[in-house]
C-alpha positions as CSV (number, residue, x, y, z in Angstrom):
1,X,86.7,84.2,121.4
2,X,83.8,81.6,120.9
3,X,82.4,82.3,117.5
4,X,77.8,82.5,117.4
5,X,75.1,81.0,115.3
6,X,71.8,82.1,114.6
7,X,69.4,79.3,113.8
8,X,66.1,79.7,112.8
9,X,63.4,77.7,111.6
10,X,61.2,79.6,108.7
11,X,58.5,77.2,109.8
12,X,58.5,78.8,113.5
13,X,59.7,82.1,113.4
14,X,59.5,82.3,117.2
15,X,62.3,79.6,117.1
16,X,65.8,81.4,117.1
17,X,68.4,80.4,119.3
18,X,72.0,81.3,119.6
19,X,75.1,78.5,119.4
20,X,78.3,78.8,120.0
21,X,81.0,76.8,118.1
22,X,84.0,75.1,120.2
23,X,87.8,75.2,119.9
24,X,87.5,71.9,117.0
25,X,84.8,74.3,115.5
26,X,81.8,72.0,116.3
27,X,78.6,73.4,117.4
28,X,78.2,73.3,121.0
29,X,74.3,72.4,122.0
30,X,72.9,72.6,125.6
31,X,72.9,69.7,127.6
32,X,69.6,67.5,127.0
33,X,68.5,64.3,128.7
34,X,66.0,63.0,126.1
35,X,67.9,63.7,122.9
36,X,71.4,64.5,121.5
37,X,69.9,67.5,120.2
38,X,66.5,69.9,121.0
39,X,63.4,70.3,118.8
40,X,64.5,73.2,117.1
41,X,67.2,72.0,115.6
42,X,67.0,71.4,111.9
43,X,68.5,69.2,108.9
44,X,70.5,72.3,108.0
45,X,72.3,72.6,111.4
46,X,72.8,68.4,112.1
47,X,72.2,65.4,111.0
48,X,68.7,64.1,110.4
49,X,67.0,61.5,112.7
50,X,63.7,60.0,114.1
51,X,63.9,59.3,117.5
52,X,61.7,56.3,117.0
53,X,64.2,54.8,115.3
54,X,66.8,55.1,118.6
55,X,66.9,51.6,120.9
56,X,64.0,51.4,123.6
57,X,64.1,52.0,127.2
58,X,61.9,50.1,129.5
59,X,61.4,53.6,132.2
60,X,58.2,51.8,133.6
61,X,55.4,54.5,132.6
62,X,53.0,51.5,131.0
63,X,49.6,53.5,131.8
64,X,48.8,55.8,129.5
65,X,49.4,59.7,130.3
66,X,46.3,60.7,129.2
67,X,44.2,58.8,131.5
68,X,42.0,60.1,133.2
69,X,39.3,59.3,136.1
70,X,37.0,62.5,136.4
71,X,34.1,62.6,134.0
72,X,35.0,64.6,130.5
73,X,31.7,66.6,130.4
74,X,32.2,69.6,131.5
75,X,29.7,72.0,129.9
76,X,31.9,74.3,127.7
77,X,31.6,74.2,123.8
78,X,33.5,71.2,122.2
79,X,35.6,73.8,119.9
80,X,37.7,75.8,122.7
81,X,38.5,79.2,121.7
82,X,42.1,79.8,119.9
83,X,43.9,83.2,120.2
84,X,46.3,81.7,118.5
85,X,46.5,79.8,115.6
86,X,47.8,75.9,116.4
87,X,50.2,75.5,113.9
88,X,52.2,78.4,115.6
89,X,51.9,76.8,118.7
90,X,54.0,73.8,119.9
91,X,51.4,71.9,119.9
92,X,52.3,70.0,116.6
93,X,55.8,69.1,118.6
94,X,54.0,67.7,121.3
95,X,52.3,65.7,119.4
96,X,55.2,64.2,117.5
97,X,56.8,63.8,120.4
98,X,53.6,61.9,122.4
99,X,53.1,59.8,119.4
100,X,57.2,58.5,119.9
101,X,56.2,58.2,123.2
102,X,53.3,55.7,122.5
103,X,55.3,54.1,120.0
104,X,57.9,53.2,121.8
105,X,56.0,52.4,125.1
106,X,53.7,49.9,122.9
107,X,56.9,48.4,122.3
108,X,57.8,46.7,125.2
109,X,54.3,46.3,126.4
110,X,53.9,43.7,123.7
111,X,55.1,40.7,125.4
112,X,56.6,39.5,121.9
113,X,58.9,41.9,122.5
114,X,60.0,42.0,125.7
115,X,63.6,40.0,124.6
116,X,64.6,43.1,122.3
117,X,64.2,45.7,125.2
118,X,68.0,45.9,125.7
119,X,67.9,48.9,128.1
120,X,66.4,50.0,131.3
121,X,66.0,53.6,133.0
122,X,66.6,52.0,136.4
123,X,69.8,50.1,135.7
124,X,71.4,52.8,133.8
125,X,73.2,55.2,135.7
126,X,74.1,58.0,133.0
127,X,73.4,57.8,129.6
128,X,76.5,57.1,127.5
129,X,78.7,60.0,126.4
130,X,81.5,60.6,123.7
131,X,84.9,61.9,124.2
132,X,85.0,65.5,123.1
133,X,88.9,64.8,123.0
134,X,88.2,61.2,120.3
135,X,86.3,63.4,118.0
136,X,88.1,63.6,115.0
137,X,89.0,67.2,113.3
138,X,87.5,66.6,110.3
139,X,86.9,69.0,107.2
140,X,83.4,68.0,105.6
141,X,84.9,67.6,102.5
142,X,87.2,65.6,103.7
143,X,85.4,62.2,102.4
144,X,84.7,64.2,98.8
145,X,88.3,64.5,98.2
146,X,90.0,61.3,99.4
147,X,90.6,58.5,97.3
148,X,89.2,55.1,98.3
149,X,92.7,52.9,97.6
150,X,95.1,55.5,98.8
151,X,98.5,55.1,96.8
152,X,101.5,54.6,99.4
153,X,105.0,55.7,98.2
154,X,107.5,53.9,99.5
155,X,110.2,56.8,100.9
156,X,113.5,57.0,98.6
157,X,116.2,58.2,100.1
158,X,118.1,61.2,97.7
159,X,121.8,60.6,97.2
160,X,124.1,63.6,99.3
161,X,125.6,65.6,96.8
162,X,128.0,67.9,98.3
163,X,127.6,71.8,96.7
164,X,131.1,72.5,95.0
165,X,132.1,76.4,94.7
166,X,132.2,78.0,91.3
167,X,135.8,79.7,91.2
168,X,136.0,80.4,87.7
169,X,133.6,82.4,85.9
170,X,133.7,83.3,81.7
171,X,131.7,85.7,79.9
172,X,131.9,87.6,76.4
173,X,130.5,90.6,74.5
174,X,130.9,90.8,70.7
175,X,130.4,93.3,68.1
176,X,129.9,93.2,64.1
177,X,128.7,96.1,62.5
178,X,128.7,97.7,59.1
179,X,128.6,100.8,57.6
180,X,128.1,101.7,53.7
181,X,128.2,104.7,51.8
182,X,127.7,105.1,47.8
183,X,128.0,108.2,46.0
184,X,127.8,108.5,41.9
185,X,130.9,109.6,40.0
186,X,128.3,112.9,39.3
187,X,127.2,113.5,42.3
188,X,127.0,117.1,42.2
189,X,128.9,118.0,45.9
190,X,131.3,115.0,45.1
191,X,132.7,112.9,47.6
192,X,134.4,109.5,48.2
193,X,132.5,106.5,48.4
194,X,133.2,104.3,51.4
195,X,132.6,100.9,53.3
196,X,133.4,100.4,57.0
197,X,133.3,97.4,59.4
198,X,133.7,97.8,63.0
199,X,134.4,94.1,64.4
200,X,135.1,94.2,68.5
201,X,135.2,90.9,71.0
202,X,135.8,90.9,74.2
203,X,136.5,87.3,76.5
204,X,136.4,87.9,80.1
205,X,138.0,84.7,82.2
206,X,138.2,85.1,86.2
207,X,139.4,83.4,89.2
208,X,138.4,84.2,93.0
209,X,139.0,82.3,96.1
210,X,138.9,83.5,99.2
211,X,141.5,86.6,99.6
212,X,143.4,85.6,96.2
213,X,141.8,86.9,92.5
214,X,142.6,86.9,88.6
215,X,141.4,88.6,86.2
216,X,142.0,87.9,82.5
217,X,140.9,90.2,79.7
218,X,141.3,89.8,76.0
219,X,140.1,92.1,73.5
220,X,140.4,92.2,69.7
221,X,138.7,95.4,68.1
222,X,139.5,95.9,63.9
223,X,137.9,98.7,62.2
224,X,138.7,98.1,58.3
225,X,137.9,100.9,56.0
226,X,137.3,101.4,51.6
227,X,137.7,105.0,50.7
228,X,137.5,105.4,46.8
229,X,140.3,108.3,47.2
230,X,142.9,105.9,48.3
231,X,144.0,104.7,44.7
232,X,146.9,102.8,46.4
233,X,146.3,100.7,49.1
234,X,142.6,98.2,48.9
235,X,141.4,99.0,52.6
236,X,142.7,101.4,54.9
237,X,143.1,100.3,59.1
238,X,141.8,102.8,61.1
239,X,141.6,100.8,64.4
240,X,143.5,97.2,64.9
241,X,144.0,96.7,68.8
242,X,144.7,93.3,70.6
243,X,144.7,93.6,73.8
244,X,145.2,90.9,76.9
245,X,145.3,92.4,80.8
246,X,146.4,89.8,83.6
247,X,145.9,91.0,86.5
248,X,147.0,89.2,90.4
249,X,145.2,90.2,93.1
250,X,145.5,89.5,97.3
251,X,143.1,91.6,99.4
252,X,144.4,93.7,101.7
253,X,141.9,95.6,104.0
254,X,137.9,96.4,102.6
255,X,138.0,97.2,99.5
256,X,141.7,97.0,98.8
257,X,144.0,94.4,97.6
258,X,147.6,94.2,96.1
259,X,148.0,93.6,92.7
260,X,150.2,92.4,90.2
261,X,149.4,93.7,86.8
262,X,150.4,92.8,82.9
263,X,148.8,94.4,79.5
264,X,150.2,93.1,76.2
265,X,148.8,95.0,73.4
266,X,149.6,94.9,69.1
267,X,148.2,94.4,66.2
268,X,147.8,91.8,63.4
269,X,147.3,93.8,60.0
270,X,149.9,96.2,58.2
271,X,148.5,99.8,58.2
272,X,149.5,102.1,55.3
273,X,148.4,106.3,55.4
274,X,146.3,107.0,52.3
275,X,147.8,107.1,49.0
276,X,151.2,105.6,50.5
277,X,153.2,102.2,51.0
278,X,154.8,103.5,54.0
279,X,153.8,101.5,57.1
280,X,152.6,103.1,60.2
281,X,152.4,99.9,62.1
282,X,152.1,95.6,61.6
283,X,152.1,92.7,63.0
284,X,154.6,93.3,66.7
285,X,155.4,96.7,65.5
286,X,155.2,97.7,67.8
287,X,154.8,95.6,71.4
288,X,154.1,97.1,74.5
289,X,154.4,95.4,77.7
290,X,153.5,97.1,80.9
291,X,154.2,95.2,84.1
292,X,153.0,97.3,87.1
293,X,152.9,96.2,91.0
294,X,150.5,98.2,93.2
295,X,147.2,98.5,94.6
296,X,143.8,98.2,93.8
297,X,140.5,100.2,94.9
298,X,137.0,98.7,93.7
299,X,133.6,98.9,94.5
300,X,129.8,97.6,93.0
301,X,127.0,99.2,93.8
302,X,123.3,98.0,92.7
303,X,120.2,100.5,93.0
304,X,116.8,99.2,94.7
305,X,115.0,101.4,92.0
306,X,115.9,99.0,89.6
307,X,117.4,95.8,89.3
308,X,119.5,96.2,86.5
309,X,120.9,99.8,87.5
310,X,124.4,98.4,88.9
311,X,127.7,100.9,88.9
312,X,131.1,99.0,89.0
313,X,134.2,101.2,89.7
314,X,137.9,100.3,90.0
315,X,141.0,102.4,90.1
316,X,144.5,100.6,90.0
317,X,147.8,102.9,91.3
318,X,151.3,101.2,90.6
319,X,154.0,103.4,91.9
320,X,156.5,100.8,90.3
321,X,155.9,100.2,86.8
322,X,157.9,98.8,83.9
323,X,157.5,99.5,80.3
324,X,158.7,97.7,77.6
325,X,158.3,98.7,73.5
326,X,159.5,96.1,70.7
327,X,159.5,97.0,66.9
328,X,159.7,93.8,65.0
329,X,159.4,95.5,61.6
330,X,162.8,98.2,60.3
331,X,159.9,99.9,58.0
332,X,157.9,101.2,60.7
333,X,157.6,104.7,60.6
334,X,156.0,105.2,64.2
335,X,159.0,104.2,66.3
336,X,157.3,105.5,69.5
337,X,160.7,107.2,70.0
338,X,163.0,104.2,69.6
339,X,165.7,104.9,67.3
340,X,165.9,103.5,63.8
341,X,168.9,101.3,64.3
342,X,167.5,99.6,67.8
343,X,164.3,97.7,68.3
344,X,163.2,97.9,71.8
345,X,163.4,100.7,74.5
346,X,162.7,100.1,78.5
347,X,161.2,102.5,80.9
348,X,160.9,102.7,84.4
349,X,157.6,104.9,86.0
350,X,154.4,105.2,87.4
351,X,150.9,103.8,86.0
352,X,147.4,104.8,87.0
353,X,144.4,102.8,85.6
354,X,140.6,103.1,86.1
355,X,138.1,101.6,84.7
356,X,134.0,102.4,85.0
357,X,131.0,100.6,84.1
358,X,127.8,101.7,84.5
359,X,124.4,100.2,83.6
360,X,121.7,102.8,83.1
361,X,119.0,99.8,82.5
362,X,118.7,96.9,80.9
363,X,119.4,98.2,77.8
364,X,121.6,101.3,78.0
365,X,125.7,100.9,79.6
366,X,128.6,103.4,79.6
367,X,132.3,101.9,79.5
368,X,135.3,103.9,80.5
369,X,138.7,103.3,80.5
370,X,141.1,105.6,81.6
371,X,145.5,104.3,81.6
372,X,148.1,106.9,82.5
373,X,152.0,105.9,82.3
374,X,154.9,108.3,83.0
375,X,158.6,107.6,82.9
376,X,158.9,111.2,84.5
377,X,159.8,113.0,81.2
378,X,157.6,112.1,78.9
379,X,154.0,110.5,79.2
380,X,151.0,108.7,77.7
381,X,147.6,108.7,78.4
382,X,144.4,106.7,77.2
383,X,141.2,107.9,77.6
384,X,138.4,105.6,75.8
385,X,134.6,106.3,76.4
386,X,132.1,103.2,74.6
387,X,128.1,104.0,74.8
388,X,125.9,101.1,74.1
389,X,122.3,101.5,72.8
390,X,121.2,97.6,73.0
391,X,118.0,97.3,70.7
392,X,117.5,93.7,71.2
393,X,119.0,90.8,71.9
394,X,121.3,90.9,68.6
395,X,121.2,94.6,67.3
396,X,122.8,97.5,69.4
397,X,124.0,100.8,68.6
398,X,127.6,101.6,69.7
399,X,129.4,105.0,70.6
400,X,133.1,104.7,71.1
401,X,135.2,108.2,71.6
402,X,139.3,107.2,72.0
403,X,141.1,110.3,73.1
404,X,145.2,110.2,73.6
405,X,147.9,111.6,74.2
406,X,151.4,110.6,73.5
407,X,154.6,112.6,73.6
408,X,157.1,110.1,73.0
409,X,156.9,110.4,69.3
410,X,156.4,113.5,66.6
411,X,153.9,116.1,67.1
412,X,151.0,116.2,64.9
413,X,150.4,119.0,62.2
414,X,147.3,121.3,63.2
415,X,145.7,122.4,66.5
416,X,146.0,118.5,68.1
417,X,149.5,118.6,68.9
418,X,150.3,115.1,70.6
419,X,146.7,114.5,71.4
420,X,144.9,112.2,69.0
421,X,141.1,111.4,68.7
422,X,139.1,108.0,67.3
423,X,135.4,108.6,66.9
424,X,133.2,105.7,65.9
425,X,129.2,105.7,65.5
426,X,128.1,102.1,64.5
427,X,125.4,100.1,64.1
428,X,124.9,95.7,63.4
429,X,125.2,93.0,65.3
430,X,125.4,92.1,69.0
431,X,125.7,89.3,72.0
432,X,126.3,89.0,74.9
433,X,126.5,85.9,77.4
C-alpha cells in the first residue's frame, strides 16, 4: 500500500493536494509539461528553484500575448468589482509566471543572444526524462554522516583455529570455620570451656568422552576439638575422614552405564576418648577399601523458574562387591571386628550408593550421601546429610548430620545401640570455584 501526503500552503489555504510516495519512498508528482513540479509545491516538499533560471527554449511565440487590436475603452469603471480579494486568487501566480514568460521570451528576441538559445520546441521531440530505476536510495542524512576521505581497511584474513573438546573438568569447595566458647572458673551453672574448628575440602577431577567417564573425588574433613574437662589429652578428634572415590564408567542404555567403583578412606591424626591414652583410631588404622562392579543410574534436572534451581541424582548398585579392612596400628581399640592378633579381614557382598544434590537457589544446597555394604551377616550403613547457608562469596553457614550404623564391632552403651550420630552447626569461611 502507497503511503499519502497532505501538502498545504498556509499562504493559500485553498491549495491542498494529496501525494503519494513510491516503492524508493520518493514523492510521486503528476505529470507536468512546463515544470518538474506544479505551483503548489513548496520549499518544504522539494527543492527550491526559479524557473528563470532553467535553459531557454526558442517555441516561436515572439508577439506579445497581451496584444490586442480592439479599442480598450469600453465604458465600465477603470476599478472592476472584486468579490474576492486578489491575493486569494491565482492571480499573483499568473503573474509570476507571465513575467518568466517575458523574461525568457526577451531573451532570444535580443539578437545578442540568439548563439545561447541552445534549445528549440520544434526540434525536440520529448523533454528529457530520468530513470526512476538510476535514482539512488538515499537517506537524507546520508551526506551529514559520511566522512569526506573514507578510511579503507585492507581485509585480513583470521588464522583457522580448530575448536578442541574440553574432556577434563576440576572444581573445589572448601570450608574453615571456628567455633569458641569461654566460660569463668565461677560461672555459676559451670561448664567446660571449648574451642572447635571444622576444616572440610573437597577436589572434584573428571573425565568424559563419548560413552567412557571418570570420576575422581577427594575429600579431607578434620574437626579438632579443646574441652577444658579433658586434663589428659590437648585436643580431642571428633571427625578425621580422608576420603578418595574412583569411579569407571561405560554407558549402557539412557541413563545407565556400568561402573567400576573404588573408595579408600582413613585418617591422619591419632584419636584418644577423653581423659584416656587409649587410641580409638590413627594414621591406617584402620583402611578400608571397597571395590564394587555394577551399575549406575543418574539424572540432572534444571527448573525454568530459576536458573540456578538444578537437582542432580545418582544411585550406584554393585551386586559384587569386595571389602577390605587393614589395622596398621596393634593399639587400636576399634578393630571393626578383626581380631587382635591379625591385621586385615576380607569380605565379599553387596553395596548400594546414592548420592543427591540439590540447589534450592543461588545461595541455599542440600548434599546427601547415602553407602550401604553387606557381607550378608553383618552390615554397615552411612547416611550423611550437609546444609549450606552461603552468605557471600566467602562466609557460609554449614549443617552436617552423619548418622551410622555398624554391627561389625561392640554395641554402644545407651538407647543407640550400633547406630551412631555426628552433628555439626558451623559457621567461617567459604569458596567455591
Amino acid at each position: 500500500m502507497k503511503d499519502s501526503l497532505t501538502i498545504i500552503d498556509k499562504n493559500r489555504p485553498d491549495t491542498a493536494f494529496i501525494y503519494t510516495r513510491g516503492a524508493n519512498g520518493l514523492i510521486e508528482m503528476p505529470q507536468n509539461n512546463w515544470t518538474p513540479f506544479p505551483y503548489n509545491v513548496s520549499f518544504r516538499d522539494t527543492v527550491i528553484y526559479n524557473p528563470a533560471y532553467l535553459p531557454v527554449v526558442f517555441d516561436g511565440k515572439i508577439l506579445p500575448p497581451d496584444l490586442d487590436f480592439m479599442s480598450k475603452s469600453t465604458g465600465f469603471p477603470s476599478a472592476p468589482l472584486q468579490l474576492i480579494p486578489e491575493d486569494s486568487t491565482f492571480v499573483p501566480t499568473l503573474k509570476r509566471l507571465e513575467q518568466v514568460q517575458l523574461l525568457r521570451r526577451d531573451f532570444y528576441t535580443n539578437m545578442n543572444n540568439i548563439e545561447n538559445v541552445r534549445y528549440n520546441a520544434f526540434t525536440l521531440k520529448k523533454l528529457p526524462q530520468i530513470n526512476q530505476d538510476e535514482v539512488t536510495k538515499r537517506n537524507i542524512l546520508h551526506d551529514l554522516i559520511t566522512a569526506e576521505d573514507p578510511i579503507t581497511v585492507a581485509p585480513v584474513e583470521l588464522p583457522k583455529i580448530a575448536p578442541k573438546f574440553i574432556y577434563w573438568t576440576y572444581n573445589g569447595e572448601h570450608q574453615l570455620q571456628a567455633t569458641h566458647n569461654f566460660i569463668s572458673d565461677n560461672w555459676y551453672k559451670g561448664g567446660n570451656r571449648s574451642f572447635y574448628i571444622v576444616n572440610s575440602h573437597k577436589l572434584y577431577l573428571n573425565y568424559k568422552k563419548d560413552k567412557l567417564s571418570f570420576q575422581n573425588t577427594f575429600e579431607w574433613r578434620l574437626n579438632i576439638a579443646q574441652v577444658q574437662a579433658d586434663k589428659v589429652n590437648k585436643y580431642s578428634v571428633n571427625e578425621d575422614l580422608v576420603r578418595l572415590i574412583n569411579t569407571l564408567g561405560y554407558k549402557a542404555f539412557n541413563n545407565w552405564e556400568y561402573t567400576v567403583k573404588l573408595e579408600s578412606q582413613t585418617q591422619l591424626l591419632t584419636n584418644h576418648p577423653i581423659n584416656s591414652k587409649d587410641k580409638t583410631t590413627s594414621f591406617l588404622s584402620p583402611l578400608t577399601e571397597n571395590f564394587a562392579v555394577g551399575m549406575k543410574y543418574s539424572k540432572e534436572k534444571a527448573f525454568a523458574s530459576d536458573k540456578y534451581k538444578k537437582l542432580a541424582f545418582s544411585i550406584n548398585l554393585s551386586p559384587t562387591s569386595l571389602n577390605y579392612i587393614y589395622i596398621r596400628d596393634n593399639e587400636i581399640t576399634n578393630r571393626q571386628g578383626i581380631a587382635a592378633d591379625k591385621h586385615s579381614k576380607l569380605e565379599f557382598g553387596s553395596t548400594i550408593n546414592a548420592d543427591l544434590k540439590f540447589t534450592f537457589n543461588r545461595f541455599t544446597t542440600w548434599t546427601s550421601r547415602f553407602k550401604y555394604f553387606t557381607n550378608y551377616e553383618k552390615a554397615q550403613m552411612e547416611f550423611e546429610n550437609s546444609f549450606n547457608m552461603q552468605l557471600n562469596r566467602f562466609f557460609s553457614v554449614n549443617t552436617n548430620v552423619y548418622l551410622r550404623f555398624d554391627d561389625t564391632g561392640k554395641k554402644g552403651e545407651g538407647d543407640w545401640g550400633y547406630f551412631q550420630m555426628n552433628e555439626i552447626l558451623s559457621f567461617g569461611l567459604s569458596y567455591n570455584w
